[in-house]
Backbone as CSV, one residue per row, in Angstrom:
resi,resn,N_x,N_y,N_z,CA_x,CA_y,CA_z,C_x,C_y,C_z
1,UNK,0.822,-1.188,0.000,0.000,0.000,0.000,0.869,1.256,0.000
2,UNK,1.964,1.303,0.710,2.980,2.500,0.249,3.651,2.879,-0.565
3,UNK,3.810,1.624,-1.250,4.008,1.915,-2.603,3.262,2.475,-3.327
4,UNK,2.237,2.160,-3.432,1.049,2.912,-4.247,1.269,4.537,-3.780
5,UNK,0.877,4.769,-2.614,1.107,6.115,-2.306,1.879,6.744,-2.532
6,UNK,3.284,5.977,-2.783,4.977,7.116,-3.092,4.487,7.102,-4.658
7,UNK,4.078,6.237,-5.271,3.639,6.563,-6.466,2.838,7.285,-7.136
8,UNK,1.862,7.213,-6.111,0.353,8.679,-6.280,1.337,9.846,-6.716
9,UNK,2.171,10.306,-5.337,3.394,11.564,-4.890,4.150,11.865,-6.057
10,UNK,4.709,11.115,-6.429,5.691,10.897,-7.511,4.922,11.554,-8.874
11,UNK,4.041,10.952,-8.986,3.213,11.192,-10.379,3.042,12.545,-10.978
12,UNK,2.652,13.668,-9.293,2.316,14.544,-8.959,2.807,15.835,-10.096
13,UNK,2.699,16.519,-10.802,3.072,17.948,-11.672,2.826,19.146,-10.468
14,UNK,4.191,19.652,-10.250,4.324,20.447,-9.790,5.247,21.090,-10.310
15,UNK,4.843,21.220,-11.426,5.770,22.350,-12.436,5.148,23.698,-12.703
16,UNK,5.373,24.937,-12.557,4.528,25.990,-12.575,3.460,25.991,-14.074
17,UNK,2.649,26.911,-13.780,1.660,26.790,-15.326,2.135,27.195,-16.579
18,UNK,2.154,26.922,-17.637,3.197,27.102,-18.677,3.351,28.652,-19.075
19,UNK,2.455,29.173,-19.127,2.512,30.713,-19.679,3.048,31.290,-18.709
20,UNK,3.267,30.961,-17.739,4.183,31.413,-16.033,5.345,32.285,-16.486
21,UNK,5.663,33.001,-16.051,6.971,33.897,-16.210,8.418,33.123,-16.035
22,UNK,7.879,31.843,-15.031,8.762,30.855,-14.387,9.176,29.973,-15.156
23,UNK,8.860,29.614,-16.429,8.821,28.240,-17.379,10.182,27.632,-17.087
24,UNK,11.372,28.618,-17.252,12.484,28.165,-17.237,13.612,28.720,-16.373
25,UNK,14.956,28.475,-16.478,15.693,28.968,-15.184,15.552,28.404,-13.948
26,UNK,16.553,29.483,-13.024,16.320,29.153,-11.555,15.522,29.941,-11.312
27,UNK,14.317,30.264,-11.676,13.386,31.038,-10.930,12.280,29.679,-11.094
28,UNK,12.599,28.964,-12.121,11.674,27.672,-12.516,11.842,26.620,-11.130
29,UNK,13.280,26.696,-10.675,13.695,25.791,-9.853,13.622,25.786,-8.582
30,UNK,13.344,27.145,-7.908,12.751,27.772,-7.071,11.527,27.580,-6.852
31,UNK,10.837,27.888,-7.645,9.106,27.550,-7.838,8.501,25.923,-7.329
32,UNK,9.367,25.000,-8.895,9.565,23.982,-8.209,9.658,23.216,-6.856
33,UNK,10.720,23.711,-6.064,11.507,23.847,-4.650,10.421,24.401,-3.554
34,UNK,9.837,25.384,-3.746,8.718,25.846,-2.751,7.308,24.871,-3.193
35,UNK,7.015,24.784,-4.457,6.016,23.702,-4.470,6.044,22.300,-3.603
36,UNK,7.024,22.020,-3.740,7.641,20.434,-2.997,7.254,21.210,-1.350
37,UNK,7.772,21.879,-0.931,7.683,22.642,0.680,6.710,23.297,1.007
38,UNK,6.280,23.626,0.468,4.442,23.351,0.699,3.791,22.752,0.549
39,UNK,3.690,21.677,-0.148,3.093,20.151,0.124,3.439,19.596,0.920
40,UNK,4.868,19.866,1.610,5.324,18.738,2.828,4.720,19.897,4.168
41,UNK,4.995,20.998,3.963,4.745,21.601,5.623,3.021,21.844,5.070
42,UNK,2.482,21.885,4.501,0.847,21.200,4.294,0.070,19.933,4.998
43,UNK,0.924,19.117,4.499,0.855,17.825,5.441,1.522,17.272,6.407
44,UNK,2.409,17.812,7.229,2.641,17.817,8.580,1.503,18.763,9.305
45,UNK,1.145,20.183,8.529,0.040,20.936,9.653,-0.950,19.740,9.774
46,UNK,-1.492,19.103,8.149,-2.801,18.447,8.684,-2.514,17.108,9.445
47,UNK,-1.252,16.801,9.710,-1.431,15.427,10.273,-1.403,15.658,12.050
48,UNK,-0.316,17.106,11.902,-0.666,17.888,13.319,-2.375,17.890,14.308
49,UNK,-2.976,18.310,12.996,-4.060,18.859,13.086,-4.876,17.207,13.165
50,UNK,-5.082,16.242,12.597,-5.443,15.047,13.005,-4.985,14.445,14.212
51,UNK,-4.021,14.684,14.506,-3.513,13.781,16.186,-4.162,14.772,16.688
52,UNK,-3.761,16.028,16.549,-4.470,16.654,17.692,-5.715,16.513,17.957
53,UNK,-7.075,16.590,16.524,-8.254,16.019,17.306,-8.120,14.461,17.639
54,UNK,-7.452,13.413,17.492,-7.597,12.159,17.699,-6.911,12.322,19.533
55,UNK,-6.357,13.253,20.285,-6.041,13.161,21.301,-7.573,14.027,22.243
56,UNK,-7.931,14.909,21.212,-8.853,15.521,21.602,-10.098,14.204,21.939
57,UNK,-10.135,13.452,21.216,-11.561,12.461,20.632,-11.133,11.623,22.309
58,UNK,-9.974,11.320,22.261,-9.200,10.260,23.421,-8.925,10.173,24.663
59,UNK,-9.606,11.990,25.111,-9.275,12.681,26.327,-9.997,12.277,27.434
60,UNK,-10.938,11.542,27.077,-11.728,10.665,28.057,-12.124,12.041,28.903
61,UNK,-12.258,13.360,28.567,-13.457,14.239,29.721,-12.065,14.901,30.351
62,UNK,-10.644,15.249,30.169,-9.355,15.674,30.746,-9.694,16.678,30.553
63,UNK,-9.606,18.251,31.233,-9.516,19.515,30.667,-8.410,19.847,30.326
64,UNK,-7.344,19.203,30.864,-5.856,19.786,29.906,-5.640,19.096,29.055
65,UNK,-5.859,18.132,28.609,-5.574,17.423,27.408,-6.535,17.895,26.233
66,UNK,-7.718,18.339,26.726,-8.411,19.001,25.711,-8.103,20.760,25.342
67,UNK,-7.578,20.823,26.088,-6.670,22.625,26.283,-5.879,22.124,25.403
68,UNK,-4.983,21.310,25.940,-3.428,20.547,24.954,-3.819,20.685,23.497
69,UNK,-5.031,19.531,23.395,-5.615,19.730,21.693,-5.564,20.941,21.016
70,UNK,-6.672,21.748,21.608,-7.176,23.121,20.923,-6.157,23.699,20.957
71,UNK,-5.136,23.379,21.965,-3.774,24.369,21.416,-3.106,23.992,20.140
72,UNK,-2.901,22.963,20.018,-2.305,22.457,18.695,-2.736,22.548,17.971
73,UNK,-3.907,22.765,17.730,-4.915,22.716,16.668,-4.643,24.308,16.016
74,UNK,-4.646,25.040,16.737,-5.174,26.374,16.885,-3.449,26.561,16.581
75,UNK,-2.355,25.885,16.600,-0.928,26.365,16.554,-0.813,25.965,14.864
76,UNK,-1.334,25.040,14.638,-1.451,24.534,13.252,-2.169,25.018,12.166
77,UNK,-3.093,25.256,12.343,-3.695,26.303,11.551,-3.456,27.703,11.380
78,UNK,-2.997,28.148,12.688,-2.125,29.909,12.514,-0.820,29.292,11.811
79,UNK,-0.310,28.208,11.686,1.124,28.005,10.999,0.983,27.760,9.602
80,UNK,-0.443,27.107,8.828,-0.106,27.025,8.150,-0.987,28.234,6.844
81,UNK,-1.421,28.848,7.621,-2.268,30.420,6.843,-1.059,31.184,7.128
82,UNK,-0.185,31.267,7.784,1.300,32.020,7.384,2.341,30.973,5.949
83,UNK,2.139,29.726,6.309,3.162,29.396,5.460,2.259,29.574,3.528
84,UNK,0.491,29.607,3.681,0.280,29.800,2.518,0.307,31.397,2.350
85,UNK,0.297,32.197,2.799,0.515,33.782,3.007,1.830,33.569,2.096
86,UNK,2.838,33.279,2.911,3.898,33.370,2.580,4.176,32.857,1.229
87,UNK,4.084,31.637,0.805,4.070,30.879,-0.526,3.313,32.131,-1.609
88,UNK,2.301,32.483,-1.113,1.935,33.403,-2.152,2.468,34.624,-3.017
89,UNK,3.289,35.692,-1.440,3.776,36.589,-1.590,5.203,36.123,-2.604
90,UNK,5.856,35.123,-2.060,7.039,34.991,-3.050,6.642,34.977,-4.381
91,UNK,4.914,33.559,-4.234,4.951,33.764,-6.031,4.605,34.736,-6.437
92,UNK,3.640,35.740,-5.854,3.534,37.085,-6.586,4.839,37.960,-6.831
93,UNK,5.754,37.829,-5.971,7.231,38.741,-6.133,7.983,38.137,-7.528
94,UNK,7.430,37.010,-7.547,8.726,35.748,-8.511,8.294,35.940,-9.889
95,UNK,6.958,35.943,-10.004,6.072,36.602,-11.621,6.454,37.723,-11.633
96,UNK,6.992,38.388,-10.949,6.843,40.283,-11.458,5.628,40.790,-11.505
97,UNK,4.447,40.548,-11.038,3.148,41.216,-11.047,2.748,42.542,-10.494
């Protein structure tokens, strides 16, 4: 079954859109490079964000463990509306727009 999945990954086009300012160069390779790093810190927030409600679901009625959750939860989602903030601003700087 993980195989299948590194293969889903693999398959993946994350090459900018062709009429892109980016087509070629190291501004292509860059693009590239942040595409890959936002798919990975994407899915660490959401897997963050899954343990944390699965500890939340598990807390058996704890008020700090459910504090614990909503903190993580709430740390993961402010982390990753900065890291797409951020992804954006570069690509808008990187097109020249």
């Amino acid at each position: 079954m993980m195989t299948k999945f590194a293969q889903f990954f693999a398959q993946l086009d994350t090459s900018p859109l062709p009429n892109s300012k980016l087509s070629t160069g190291a501004n292509s390779t860059f693009q590239h490079g942040l595409n890959i790093f936002l798919a990975v810190v994407g899915g660490v927030a959401l897997l963050v964000i899954t343990i944390a409600g699965l500890r939340m679901v598990l807390s058996r009625g704890n008020p700090q463990a459910i504090a614990q959750s909503r903190t993580m939860i709430t740390y993961a989602v402010v982390g990753l509306i900065i890291i797409i903030m951020a992804g954006t601003i570069v690509t808008f700087v990187l097109n020249g727009v």
